[in-house]
C-alpha positions in Angstrom: -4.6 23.3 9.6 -2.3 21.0 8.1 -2.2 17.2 8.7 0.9 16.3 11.3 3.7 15.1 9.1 5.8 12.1 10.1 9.1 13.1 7.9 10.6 17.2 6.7 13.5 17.2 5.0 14.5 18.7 1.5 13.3 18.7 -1.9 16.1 19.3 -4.3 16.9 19.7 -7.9 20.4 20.5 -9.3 20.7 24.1 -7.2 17.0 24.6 -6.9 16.4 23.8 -3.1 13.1 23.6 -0.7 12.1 22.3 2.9 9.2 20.2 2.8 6.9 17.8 5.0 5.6 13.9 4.3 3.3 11.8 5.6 1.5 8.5 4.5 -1.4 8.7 2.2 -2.7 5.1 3.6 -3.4 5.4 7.5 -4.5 2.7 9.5 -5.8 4.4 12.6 -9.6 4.1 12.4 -8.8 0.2 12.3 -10.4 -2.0 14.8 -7.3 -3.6 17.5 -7.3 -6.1 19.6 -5.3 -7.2 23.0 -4.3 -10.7 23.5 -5.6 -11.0 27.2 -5.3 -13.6 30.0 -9.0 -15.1 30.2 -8.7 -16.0 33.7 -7.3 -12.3 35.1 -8.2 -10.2 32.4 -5.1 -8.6 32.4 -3.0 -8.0 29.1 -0.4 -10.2 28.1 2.6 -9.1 27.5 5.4 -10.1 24.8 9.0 -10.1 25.3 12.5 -11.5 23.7 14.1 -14.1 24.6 17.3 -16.3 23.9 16.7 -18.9 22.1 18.8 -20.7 23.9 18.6 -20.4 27.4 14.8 -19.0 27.5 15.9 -16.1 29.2 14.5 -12.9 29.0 16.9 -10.1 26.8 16.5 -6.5 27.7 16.5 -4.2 24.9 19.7 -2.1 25.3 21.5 -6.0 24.6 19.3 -6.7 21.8 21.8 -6.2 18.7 21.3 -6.8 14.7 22.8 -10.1 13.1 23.0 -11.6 9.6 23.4 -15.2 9.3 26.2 -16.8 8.0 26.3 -20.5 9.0 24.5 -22.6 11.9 25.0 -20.5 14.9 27.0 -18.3 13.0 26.1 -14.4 12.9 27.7 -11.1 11.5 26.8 -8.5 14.0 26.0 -4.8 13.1 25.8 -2.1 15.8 23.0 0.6 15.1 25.9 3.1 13.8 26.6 0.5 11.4 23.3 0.7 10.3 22.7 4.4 11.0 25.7 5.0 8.5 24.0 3.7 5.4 23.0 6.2 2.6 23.0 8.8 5.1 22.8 11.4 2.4 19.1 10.3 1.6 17.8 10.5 5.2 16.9 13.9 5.2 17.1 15.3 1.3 15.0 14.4 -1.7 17.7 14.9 -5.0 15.7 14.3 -8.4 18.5 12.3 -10.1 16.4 11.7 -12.8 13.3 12.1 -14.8 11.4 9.2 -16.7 8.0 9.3 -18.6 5.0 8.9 -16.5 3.7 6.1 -18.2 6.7 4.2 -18.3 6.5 3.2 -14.9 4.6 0.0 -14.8 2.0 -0.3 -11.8 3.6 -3.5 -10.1 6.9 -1.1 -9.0 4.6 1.3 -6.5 4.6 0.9 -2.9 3.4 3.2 -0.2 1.9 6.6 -1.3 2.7 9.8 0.9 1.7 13.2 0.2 4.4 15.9 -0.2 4.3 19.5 0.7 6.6 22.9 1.5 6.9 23.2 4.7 7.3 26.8 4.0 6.1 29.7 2.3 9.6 30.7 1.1 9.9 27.5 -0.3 6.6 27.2 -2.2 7.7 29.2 -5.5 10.6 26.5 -5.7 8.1 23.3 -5.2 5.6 24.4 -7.1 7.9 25.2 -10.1 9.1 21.4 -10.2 5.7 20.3 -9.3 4.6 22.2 -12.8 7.6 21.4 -14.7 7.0 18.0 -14.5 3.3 18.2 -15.1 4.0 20.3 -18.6 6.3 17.4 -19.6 4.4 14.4 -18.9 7.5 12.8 -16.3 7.9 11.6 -12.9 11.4 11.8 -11.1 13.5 9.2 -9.5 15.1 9.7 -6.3 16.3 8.1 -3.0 15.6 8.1 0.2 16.0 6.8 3.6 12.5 5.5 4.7 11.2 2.6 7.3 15.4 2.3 7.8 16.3 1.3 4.8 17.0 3.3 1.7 14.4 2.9 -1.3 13.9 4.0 -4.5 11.1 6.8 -4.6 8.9 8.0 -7.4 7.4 11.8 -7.4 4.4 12.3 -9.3 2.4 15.9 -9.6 -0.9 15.3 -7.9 -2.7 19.1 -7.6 -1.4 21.5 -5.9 1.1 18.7 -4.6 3.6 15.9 -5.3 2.7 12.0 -4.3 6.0 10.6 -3.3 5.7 6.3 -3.8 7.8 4.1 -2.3 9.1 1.8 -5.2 9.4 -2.0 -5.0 13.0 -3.4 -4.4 14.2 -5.0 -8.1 14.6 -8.1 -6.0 10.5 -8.4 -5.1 8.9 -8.1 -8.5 8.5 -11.4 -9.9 8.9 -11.9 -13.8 5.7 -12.6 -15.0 6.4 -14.6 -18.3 6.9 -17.8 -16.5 3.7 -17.6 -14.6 1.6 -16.1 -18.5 3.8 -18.2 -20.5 1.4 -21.4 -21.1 -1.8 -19.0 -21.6 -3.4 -19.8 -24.8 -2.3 -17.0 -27.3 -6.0 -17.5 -29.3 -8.6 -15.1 -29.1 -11.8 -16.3 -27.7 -14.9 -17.1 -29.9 -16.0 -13.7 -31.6 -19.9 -14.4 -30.7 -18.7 -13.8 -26.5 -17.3 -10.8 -27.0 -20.8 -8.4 -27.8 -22.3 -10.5 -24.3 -19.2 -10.1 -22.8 -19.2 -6.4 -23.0 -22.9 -5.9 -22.1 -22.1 -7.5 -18.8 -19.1 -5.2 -18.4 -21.2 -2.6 -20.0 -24.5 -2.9 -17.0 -21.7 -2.8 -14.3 -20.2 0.6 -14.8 -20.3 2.8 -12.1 -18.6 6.1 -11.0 -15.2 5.3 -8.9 -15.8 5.8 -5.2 -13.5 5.1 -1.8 -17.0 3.0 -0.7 -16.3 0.8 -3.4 -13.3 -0.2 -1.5 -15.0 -0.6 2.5 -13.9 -3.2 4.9 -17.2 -5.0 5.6 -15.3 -7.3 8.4 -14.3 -4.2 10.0 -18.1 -2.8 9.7 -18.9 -6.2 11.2 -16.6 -6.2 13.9 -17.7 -2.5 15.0 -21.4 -4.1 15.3 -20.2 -7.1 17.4 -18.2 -5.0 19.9 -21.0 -1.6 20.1 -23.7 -4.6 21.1 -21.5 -5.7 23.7 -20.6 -2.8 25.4 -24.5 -2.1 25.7 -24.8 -5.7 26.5 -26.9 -6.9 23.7 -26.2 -9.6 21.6 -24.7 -9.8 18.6 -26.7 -9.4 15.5 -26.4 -12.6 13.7 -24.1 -13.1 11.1 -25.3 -13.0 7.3 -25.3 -16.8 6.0 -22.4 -17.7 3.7 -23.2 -17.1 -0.2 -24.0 -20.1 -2.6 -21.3 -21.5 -4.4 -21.8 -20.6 -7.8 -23.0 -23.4 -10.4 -20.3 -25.2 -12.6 -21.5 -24.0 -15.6 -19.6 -25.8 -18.6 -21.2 -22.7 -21.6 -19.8 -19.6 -21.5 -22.2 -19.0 -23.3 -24.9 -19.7 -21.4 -23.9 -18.6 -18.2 -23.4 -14.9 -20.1 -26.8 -15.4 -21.0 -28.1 -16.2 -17.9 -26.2 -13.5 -16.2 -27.1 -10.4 -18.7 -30.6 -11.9 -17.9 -30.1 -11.6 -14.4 -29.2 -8.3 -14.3 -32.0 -7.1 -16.4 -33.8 -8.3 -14.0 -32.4 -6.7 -11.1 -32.8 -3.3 -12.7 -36.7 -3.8 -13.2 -36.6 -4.4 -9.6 
């Protein structure tokens, strides 16, 4: 059985026209979570709005959107306002456009989220843009309502399905000339390069999702399944050495290619 999705809507190019379901390829739900509680009862605490001004509590149904436009000075938009935004990219996916694959640089993805029909009629139609955009080496551009705010989405053929990414706003994505600008241009001495790439070389492993693991959430799954048997704690690892200040590159390549040797005789 399918995943539950969080979104259906459309998938549409020109006249060509399917329903289809999306939900988040990143979840967050095996996370650990924590309370804030009151030591001395035990009890949850709670948190809740209130004017700035008076300190007084505000119940949601007053609770109403503002942009700033001065001191103490606000433009206030009802949720209609808000709801009437770009409300022909809540609910419908339209391809505007096609760019090559490669073209998009990786800085410009967001949030991944798988995409699939959400019906057998439809699958002919999916899969035919799915393909067609495999065979030419392309992505499409699109829009779409998402997290209340319209965004510019990416769809990239992934299998049997399409991987729709949210893209960065053209506002977020720093320029990164100022911040490379003062890098020396100069290659480095010729003689690091074969020790360099040995180093590289020993590290090489096959990609997997462990590489990626959460240790303090490991950690913190140990600290609260010895409490709730009433153990202690296990004791936490000491910190790691700082490493030496070593002036030689190209003795600390040295000494680290040695290293490893080492470690793989072990």
């Amino acid at each position: 059985m399918a995943p539950h999705s969080f979104w259906k809507g459309y998938l549409k190019l020109s006249l060509v026209t399917c329903p289809v379901a999306m939900t988040p390829v990143v979840t967050e739900s095996e996370k650990v979570r924590f309370h804030t509680l009151n030591r001395a009862t035990g009890h949850r605490i709670e948190s809740r709005f209130v004017d700035a001004e008076t300190g007084e509590p505000v119940e949601e149904e007053v609770e109403v959107k503002g942009y700033q436009r001065g001191e103490n000075d606000f433009v206030v938009l009802e949720d209609e306002e808000l709801e009437a935004v770009a409300l022909e990219s809540t609910r419908t996916i339209d391809i505007e456009m096609f760019v090559p694959s490669e073209s998009v640089g990786w800085i410009w993805y967001d949030h991944p989220h798988y995409l699939t029909p959400d019906d057998p009629v439809g699958e002919e139609a999916f899969s035919v843009i799915r393909d067609a955009m495999t065979a030419t080496g392309t992505v499409g551009i699109s829009r779409l309502v998402l997290y209340r705010r319209e965004r510019a989405v990416l769809l990239e053929p992934k299998g049997r399905g399409i991987v729709v990414w949210t893209l960065r706003y053209g506002d977020e994505v720093r320029d990164a000339e100022p911040y490379f600008a003062d890098l020396k241009a100069g290659k480095p001495d010729a003689k690091l390069m074969p020790l360099m790439k040995t180093l590289i070389e020993e590290r090489v492993k096959p990609w997997s999702p462990e590489m990626a693991s959460d240790p303090v959430q490991e950690r913190l799954v140990e600290i609260i399944a010895a409490k709730k048997k009433g153990r202690k704690p296990p004791k936490a690892k000491p910190a790691a050495e700082k490493p030496d200040n070593v002036v030689s590159i190209m003795d600390a390549l040295r000494r680290s290619i040695a290293s490893e040797e080492k470690t793989k005789r072990r």
